[in-house]
C-alpha positions in Angstrom: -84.5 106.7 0.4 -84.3 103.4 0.7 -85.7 99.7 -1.0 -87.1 98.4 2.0 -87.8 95.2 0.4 -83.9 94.6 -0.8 -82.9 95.4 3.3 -85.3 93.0 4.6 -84.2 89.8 2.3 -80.8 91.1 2.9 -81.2 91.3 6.2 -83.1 87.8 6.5 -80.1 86.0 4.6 -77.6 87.4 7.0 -78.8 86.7 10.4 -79.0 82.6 11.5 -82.2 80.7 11.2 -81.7 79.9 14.9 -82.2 83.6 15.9 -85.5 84.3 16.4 -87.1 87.2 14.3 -83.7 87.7 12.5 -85.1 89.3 9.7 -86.6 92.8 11.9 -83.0 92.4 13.8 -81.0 92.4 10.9 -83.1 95.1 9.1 -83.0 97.5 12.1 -79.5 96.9 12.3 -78.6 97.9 8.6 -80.8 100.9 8.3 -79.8 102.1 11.5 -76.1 102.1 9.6 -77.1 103.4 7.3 -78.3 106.2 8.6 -75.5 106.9 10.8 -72.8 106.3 7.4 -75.2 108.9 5.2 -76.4 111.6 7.7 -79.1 112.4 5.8 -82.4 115.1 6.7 -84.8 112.6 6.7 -85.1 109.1 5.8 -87.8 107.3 3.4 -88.3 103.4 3.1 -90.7 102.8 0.6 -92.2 98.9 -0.3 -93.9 96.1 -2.4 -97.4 95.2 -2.1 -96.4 91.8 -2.4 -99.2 89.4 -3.5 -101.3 92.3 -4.9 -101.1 92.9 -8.5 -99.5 96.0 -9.6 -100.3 98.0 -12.6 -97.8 96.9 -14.0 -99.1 93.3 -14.0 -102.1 94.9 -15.9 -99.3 96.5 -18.6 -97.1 92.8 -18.5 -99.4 89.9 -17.3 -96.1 87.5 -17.1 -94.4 90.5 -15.0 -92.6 89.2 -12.2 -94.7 85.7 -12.0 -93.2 82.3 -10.3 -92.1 84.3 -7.3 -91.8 82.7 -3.7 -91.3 83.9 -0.7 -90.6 82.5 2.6 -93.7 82.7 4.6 -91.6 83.2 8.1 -89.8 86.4 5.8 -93.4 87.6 4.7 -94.5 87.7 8.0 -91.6 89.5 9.4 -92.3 91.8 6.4 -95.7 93.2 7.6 -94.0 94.0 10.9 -91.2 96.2 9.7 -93.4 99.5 7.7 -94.4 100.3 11.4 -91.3 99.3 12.7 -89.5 101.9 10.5 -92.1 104.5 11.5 -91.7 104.3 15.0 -88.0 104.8 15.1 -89.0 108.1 13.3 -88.4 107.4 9.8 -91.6 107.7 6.9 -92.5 104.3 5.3 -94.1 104.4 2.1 -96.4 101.5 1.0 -99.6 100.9 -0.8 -101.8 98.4 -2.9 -100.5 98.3 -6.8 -97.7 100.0 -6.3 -93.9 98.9 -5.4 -91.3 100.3 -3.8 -89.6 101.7 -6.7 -92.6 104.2 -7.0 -92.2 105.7 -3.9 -88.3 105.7 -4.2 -88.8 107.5 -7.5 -91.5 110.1 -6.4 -89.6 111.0 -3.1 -86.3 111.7 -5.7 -89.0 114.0 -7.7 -90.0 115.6 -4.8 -86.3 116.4 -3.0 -84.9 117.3 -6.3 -87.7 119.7 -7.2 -86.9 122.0 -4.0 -83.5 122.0 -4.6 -82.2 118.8 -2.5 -80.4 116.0 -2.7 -81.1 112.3 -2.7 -79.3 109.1 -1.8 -81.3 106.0 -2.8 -80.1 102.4 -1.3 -81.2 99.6 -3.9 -79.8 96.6 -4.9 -82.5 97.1 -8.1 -80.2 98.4 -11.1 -83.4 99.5 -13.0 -83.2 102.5 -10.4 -80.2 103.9 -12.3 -82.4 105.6 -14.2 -82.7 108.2 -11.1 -79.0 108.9 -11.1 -78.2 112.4 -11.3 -76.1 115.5 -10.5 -78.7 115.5 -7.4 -79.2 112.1 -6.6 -76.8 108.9 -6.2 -77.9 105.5 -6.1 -76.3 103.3 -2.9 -75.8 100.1 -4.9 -74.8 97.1 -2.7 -71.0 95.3 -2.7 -71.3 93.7 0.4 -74.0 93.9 2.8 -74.4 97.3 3.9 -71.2 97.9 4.8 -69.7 98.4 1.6 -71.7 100.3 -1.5 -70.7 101.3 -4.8 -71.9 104.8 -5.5 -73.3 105.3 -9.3 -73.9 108.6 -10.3 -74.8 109.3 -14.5 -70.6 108.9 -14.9 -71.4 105.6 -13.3 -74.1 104.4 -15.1 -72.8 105.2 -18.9 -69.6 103.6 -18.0 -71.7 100.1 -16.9 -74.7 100.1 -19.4 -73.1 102.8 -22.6 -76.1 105.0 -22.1 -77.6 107.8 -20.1 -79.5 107.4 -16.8 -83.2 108.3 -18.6 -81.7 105.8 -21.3 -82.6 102.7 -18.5 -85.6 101.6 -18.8 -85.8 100.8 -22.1 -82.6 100.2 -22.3 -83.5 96.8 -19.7 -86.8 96.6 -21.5 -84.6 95.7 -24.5 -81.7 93.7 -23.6 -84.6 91.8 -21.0 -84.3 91.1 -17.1 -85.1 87.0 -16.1 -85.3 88.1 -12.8 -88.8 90.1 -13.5 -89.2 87.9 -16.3 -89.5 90.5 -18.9 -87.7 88.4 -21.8 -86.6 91.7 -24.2 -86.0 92.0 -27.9 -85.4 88.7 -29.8 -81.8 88.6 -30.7 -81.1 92.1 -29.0 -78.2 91.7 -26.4 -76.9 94.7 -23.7 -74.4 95.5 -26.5 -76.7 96.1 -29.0 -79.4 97.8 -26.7 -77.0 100.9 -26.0 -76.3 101.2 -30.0 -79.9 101.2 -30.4 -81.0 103.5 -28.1 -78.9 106.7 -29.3 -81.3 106.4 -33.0 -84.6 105.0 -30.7 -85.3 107.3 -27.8 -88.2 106.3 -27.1 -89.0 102.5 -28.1 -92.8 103.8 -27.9 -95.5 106.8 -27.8 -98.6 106.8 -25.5 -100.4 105.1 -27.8 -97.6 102.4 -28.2 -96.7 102.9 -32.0 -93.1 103.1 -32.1 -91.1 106.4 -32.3 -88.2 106.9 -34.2 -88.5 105.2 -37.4 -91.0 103.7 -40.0 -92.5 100.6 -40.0 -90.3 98.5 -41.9 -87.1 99.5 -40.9 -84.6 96.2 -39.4 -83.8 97.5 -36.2 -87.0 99.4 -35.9 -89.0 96.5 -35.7 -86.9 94.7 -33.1 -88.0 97.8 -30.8 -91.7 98.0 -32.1 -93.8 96.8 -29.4 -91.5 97.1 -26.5 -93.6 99.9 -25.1 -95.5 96.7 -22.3 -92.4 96.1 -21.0 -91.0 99.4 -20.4 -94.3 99.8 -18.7 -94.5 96.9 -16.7 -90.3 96.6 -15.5 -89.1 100.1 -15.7 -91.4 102.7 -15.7 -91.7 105.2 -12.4 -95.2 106.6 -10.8 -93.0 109.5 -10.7 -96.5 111.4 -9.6 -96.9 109.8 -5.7 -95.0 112.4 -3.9 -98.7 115.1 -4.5 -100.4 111.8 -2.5 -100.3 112.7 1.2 -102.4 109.8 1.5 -99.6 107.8 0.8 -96.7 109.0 2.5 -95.8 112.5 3.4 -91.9 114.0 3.5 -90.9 116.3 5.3 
C-alpha cells in the first residue's frame, strides 16, 4: 500500500523544473521501485481529495487549513490515479476521504484473511497500523532507502503502542495538520499519560478514564475533535467496492 500523495510531492521535488511533467516521471519511476524492492501480491495507492473537505474537517474545522499547492503539481496529480491503474496497480480515491483511509482499510482487509501488508508513508500518524502483520515503509532518503517500523519500532520512537498513536499525536499536537494538542502537554508527557488514559474520549466525547476534576484528566478532556479529525482511520472502506476493490 502506498501514500500516493507523499510519492507524487516526493517525486515533484526530485526531478528538475526544466523536465517536462517531472512529477508523473518521477512518480512512475519510484513506485515502479518500489515494487520491484518489495515483491508484493498486489499493489494499492490510495489518495487525498484535495480541495474537498473531509469529514474530518467537519470533526476539526481548522484541520489541515493554510495549505498550498503548486497548481503545475495538482495538475500532474489528477493524471497519476489512472496512471497507476493502467500499469495494473488499484488506485483508491474518493470525495471526503484521504489516502490514509484507504491505506488503513486495505491493512484491515489483508490482515483479516491472513496476509501481510507493507504501507509506504512518509505520514508517522500511520504507525498506528504497525503490527506483527503489517510494516510501515517510512522514508530516509527518497525511495531508495526506508526505515522499516514495526510495533518494536514505534514504542522505541513515541514510548507507546501502535493503537496508542492517534491520540497519542492528538495530544502532544502536529503543526503540520495544524491540530495544536493539549496545552502544556509535550511528546514526553503524552506517552506517560496515555498508559492511565486509553482512550482520551467515548462516542459521545466525555472523557474516559477518570473524573471530572482530576489535573491530568482535564488536560485530555475534550481531545476527542482532534483524534477525529488528525488520526482517526475509516477502517470500514475495504466492504466499498465502489471505491476500490483488492484483489
Amino acid at each position: 500500500m502506498i501514500d500516493g500523495d507523499w510519492l507524487a510531492h516526493r517525486a515533484s521535488h526530485a526531478m528538475p523544473k526544466s523536465v517536462r511533467l517531472g512529477g508523473v516521471l518521477g512518480f512512475t519511476n519510484m513506485l515502479l521501485r518500489l515494487w520491484q524492492a518489495e515483491e508484493p501480491r498486489a499493489v494499492l495507492v490510495g489518495w487525498d481529495s484535495i480541495g474537498e473537505p473531509t469529514y474530518r474537517n467537519e470533526a476539526f474545522e481548522a484541520y489541515q487549513s493554510g495549505r498550498v499547492f503548486d497548481p503545475e503539481l495538482l495538475e500532474q496529480l489528477d493524471q497519476l490515479p489512472e496512471l497507476v491503474t493502467t500499469i495494473g496497480f488499484a488506485a483508491a480515491k474518493g470525495a471526503g476521504y484521504e489516502a490514509d483511509d484507504f491505506l488503513g482499510a486495505a491493512v484491515a482487509f489483508e490482515e483479516a484473511r491472513g496476509g501481510t501488508a507493507v504501507v509506504a508513508t512518509s505520514d508517522r500518524d500511520m504507525f498506528q497500523l504497525a503490527s506483527e502483520r503489517t510494516t510501515i515503509l517510512q522514508p530516509v532518503r527518497g525511495v531508495s532507502e526506508l526505515a522499516r517500523i514495526g510495533p518494536a519500532e514505534v514504542r522505541e520512537r513515541y514510548g507507546v503502542e501502535p493503537g496508542q498513536v492517534p491520540d497519542f499525536i492528538a495530544l502532544r499536537g502536529d503543526p503540520s495538520d495544524k491540530l495544536p494538542g493539549a496545552a502544556g502537554v509535550r511528546p514526553k508527557k503524552a506517552a506517560e499519560l496515555l498508559p492511565e488514559y486509553w482512550m482520551l474520549v467515548a462516542a459521545d466525547g466525555a472523557g474516559v478514564g477518570k473524573q471530572p476534576g482530576d489535573v491530568e484528566f482535564e488536560k485530555c478532556d475534550g481531545m476527542g475533535h482532534q483524534v477525529e479529525a488528525g488520526e482517526h482511520l475509516r477502517m470500514d472502506l475495504a466492504d466499498d467496492s465502489d471505491l476500490f476493490t483488492l484483489g
